[in-house]
N, CA, C and O atoms as a GROMACS GRO file, in nm:
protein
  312
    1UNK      N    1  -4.456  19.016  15.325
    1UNK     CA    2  -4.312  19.004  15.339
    1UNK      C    3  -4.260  18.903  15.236
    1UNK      O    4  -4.307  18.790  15.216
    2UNK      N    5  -4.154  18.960  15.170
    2UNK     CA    6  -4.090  18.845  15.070
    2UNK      C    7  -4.084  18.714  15.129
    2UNK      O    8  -4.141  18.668  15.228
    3UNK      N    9  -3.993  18.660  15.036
    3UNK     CA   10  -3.994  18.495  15.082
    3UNK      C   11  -3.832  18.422  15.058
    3UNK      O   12  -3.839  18.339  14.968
    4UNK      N   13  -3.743  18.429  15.095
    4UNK     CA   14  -3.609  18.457  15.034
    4UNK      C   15  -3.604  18.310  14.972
    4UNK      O   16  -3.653  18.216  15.034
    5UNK      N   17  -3.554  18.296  14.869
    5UNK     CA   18  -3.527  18.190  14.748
    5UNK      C   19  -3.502  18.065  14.841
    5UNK      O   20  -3.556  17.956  14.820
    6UNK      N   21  -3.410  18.089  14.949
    6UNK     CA   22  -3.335  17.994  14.997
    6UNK      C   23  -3.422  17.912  15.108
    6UNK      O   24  -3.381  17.804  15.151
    7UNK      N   25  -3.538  17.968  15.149
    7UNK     CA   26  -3.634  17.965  15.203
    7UNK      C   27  -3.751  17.831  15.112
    7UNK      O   28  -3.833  17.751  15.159
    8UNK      N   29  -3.710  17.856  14.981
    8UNK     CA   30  -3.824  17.780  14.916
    8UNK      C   31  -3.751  17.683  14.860
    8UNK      O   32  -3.805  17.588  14.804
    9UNK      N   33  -3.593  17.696  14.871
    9UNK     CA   34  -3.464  17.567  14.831
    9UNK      C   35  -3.530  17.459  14.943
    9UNK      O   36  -3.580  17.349  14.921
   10UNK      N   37  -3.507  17.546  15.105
   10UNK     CA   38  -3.512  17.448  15.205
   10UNK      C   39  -3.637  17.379  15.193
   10UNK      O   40  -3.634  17.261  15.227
   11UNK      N   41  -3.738  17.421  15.157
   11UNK     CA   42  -3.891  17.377  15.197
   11UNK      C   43  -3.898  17.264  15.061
   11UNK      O   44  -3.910  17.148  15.099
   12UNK      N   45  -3.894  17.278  14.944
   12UNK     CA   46  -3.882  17.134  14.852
   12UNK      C   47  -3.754  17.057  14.878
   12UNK      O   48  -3.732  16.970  14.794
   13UNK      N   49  -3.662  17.069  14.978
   13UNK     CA   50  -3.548  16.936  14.984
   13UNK      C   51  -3.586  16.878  15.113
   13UNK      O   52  -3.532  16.782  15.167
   14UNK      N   53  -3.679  16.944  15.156
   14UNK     CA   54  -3.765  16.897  15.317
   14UNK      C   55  -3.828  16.793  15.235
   14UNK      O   56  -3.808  16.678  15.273
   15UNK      N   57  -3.883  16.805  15.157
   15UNK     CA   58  -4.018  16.696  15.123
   15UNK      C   59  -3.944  16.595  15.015
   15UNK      O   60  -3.977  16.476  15.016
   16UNK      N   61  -3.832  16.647  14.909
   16UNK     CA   62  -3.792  16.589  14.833
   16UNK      C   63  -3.612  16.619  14.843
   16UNK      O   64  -3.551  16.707  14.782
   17UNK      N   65  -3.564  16.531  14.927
   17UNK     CA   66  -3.398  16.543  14.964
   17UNK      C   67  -3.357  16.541  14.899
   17UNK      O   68  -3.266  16.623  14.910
   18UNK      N   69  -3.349  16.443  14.715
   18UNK     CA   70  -3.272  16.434  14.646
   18UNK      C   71  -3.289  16.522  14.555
   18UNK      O   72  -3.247  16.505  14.441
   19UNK      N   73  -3.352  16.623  14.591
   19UNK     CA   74  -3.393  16.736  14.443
   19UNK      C   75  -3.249  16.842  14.428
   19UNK      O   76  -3.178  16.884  14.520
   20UNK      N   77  -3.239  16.859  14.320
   20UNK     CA   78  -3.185  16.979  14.280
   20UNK      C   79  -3.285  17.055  14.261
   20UNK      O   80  -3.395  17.027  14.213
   21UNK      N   81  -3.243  17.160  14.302
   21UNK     CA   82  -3.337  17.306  14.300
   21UNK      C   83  -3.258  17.436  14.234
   21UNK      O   84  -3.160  17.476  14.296
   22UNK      N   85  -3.282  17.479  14.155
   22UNK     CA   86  -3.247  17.564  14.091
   22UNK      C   87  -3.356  17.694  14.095
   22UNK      O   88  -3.474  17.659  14.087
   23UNK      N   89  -3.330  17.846  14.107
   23UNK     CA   90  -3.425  17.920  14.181
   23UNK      C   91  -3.331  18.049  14.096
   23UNK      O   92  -3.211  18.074  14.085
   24UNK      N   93  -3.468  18.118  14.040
   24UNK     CA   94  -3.428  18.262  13.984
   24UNK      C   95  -3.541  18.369  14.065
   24UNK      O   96  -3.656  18.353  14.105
   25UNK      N   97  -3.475  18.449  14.066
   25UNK     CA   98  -3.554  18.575  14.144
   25UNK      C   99  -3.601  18.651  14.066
   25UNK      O  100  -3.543  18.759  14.075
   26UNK      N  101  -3.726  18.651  13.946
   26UNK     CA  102  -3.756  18.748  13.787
   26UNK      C  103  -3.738  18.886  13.823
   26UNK      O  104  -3.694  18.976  13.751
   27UNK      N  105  -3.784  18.896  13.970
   27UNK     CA  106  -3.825  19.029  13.962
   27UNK      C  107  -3.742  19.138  14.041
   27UNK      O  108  -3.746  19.259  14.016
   28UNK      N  109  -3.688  19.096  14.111
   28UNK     CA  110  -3.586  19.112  14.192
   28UNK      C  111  -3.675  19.170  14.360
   28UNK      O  112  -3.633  19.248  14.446
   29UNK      N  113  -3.779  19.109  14.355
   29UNK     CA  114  -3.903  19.153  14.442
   29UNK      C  115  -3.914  19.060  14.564
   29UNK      O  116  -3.985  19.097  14.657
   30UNK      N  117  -3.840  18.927  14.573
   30UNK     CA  118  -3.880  18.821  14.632
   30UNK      C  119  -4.042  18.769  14.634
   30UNK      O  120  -4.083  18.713  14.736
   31UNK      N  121  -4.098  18.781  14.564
   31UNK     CA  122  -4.194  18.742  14.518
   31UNK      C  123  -4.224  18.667  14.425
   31UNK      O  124  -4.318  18.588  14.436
   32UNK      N  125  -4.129  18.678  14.284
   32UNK     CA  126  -4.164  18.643  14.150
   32UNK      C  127  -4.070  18.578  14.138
   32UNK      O  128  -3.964  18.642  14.134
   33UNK      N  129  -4.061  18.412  14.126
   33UNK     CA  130  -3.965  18.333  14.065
   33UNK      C  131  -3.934  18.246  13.982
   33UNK      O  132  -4.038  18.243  13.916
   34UNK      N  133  -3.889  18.197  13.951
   34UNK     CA  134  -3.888  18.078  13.859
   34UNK      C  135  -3.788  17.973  13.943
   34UNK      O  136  -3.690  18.017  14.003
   35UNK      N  137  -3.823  17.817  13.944
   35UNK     CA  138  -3.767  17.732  13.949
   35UNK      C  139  -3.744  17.612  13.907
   35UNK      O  140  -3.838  17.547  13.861
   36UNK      N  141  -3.647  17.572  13.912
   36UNK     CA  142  -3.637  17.439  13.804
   36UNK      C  143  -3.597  17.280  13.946
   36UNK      O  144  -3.487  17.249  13.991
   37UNK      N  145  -3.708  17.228  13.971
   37UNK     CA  146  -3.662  17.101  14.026
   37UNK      C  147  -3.630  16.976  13.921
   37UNK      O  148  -3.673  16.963  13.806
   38UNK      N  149  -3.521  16.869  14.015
   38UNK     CA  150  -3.503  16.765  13.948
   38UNK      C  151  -3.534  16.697  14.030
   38UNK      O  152  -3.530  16.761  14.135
   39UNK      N  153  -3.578  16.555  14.052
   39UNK     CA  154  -3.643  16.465  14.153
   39UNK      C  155  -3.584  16.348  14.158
   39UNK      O  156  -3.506  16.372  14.250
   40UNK      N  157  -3.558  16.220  14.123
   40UNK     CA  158  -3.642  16.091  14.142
   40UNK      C  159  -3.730  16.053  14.163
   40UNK      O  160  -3.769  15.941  14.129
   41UNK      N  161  -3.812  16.164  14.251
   41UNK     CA  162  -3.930  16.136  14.315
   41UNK      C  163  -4.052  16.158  14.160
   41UNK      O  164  -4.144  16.084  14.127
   42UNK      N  165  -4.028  16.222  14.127
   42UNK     CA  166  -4.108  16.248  13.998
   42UNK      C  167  -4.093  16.132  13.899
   42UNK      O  168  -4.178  16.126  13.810
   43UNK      N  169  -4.013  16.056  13.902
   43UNK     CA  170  -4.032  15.917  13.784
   43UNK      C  171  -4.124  15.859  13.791
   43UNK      O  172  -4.139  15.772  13.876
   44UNK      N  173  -4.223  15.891  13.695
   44UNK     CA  174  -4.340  15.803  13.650
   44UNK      C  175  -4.475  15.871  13.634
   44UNK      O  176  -4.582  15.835  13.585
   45UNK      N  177  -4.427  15.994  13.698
   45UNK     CA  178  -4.536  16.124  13.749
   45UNK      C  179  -4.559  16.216  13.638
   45UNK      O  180  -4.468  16.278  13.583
   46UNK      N  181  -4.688  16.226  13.606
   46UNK     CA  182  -4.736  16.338  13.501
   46UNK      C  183  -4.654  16.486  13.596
   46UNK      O  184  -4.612  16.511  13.709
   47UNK      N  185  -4.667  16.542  13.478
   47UNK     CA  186  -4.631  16.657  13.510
   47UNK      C  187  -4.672  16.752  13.611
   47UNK      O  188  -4.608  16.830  13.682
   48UNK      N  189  -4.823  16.720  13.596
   48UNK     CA  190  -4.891  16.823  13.755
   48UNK      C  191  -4.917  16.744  13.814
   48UNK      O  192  -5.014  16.775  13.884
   49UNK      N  193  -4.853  16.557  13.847
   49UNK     CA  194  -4.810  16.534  13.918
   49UNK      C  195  -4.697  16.614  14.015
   49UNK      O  196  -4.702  16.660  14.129
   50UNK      N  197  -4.618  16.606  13.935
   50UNK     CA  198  -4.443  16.657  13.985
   50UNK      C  199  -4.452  16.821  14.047
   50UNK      O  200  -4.366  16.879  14.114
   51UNK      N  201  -4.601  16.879  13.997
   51UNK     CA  202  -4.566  17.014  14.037
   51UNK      C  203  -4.662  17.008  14.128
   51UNK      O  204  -4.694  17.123  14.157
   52UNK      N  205  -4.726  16.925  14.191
   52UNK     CA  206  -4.844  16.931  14.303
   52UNK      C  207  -4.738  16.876  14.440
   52UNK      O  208  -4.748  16.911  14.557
   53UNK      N  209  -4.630  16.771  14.374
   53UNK     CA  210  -4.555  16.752  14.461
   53UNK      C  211  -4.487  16.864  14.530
   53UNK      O  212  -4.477  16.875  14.653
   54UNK      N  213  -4.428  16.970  14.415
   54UNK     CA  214  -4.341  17.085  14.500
   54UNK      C  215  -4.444  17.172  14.565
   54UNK      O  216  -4.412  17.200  14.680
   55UNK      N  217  -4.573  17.230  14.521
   55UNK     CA  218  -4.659  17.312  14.578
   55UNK      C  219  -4.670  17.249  14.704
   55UNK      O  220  -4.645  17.302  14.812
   56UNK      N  221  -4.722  17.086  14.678
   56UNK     CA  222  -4.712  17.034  14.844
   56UNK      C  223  -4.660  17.107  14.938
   56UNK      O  224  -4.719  17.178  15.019
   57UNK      N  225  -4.472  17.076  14.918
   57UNK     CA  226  -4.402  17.085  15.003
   57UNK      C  227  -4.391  17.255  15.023
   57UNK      O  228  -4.338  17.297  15.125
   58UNK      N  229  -4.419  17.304  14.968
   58UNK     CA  230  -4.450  17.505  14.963
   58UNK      C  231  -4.556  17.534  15.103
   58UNK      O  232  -4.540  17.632  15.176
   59UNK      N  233  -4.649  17.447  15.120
   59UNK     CA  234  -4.683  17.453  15.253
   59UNK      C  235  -4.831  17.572  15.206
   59UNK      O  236  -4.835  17.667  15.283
   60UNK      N  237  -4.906  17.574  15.133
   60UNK     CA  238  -4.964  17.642  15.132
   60UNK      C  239  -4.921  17.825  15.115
   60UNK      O  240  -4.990  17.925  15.132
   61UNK      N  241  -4.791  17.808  15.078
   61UNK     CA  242  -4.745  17.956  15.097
   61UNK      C  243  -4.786  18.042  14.964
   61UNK      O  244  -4.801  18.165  14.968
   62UNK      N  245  -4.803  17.955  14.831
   62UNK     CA  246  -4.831  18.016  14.753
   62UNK      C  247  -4.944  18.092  14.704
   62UNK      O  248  -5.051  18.049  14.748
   63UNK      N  249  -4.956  18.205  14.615
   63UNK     CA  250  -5.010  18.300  14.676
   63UNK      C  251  -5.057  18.370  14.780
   63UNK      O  252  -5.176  18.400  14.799
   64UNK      N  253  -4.971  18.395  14.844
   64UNK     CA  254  -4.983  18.450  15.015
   64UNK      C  255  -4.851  18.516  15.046
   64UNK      O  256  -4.832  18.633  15.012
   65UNK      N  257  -4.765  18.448  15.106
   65UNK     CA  258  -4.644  18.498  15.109
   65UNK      C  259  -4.563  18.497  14.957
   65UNK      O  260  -4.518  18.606  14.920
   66UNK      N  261  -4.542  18.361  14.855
   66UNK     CA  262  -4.488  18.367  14.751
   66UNK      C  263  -4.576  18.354  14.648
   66UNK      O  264  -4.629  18.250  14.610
   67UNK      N  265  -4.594  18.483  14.597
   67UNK     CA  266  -4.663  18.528  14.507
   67UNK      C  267  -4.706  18.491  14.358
   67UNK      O  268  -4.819  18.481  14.310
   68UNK      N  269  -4.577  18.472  14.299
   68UNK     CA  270  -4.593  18.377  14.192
   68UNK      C  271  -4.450  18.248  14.186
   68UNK      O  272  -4.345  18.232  14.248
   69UNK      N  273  -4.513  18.188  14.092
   69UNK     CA  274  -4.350  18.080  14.094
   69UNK      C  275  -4.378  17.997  13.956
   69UNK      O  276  -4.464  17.918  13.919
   70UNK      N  277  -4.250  18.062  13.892
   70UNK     CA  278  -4.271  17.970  13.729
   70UNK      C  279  -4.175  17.788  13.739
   70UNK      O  280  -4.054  17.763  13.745
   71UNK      N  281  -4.254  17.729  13.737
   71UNK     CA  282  -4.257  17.578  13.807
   71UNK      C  283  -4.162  17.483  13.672
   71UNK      O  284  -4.221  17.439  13.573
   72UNK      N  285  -4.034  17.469  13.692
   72UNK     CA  286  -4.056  17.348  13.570
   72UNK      C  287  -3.998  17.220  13.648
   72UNK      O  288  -3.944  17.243  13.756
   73UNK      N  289  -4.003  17.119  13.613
   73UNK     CA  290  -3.993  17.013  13.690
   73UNK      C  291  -3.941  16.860  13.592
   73UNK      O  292  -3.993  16.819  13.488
   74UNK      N  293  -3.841  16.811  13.657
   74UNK     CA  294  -3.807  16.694  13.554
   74UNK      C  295  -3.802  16.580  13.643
   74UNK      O  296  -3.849  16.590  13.756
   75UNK      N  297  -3.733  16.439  13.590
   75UNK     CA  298  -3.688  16.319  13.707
   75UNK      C  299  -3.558  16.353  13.615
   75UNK      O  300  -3.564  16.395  13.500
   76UNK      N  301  -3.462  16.331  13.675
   76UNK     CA  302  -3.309  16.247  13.638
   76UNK      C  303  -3.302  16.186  13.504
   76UNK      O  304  -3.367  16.090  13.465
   77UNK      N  305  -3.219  16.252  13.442
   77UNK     CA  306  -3.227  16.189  13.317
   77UNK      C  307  -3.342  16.195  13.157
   77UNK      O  308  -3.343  16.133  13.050
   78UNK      N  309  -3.420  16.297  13.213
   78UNK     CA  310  -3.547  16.315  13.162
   78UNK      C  311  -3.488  16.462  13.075
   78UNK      O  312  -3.564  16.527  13.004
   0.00000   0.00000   0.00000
């Protein structure tokens, strides 16, 4: 079963409140997305830092229910 975008908005502002989340649907499949977080929480954090943070908060869903997810990730100002 897909995974609706808004579904994976709520689940990284669960773990990271101050994120902007920005969310494209590639495929129009609910499966295949791309997203762009912004953090605070990421200042100071390598990069697969910042993206182990959002998988975190994904809950284990990826590959399973959300299939793929093109990850980019910044802090504020970055």
């Amino acid at each position: 079963m897909p995974m609706p975008a808004s579904e994976i908005e709520r689940m990284i502002k669960a773990v990271l409140p101050d994120a902007t989340v920005e969310i494209k649907d590639l495929a129009g499949d609910g499966d295949h997305y791309a997203a762009h977080v912004v953090s605070s929480a990421f200042k100071g954090k390598s990069r697969v830092q910042q993206h182990q943070l959002v998988y975190s908060a994904l809950g284990g869903r990826m590959g399973d229910v959300l299939h793929a997810l093109q990850l980019t990730t910044a802090a504020p100002g970055d």
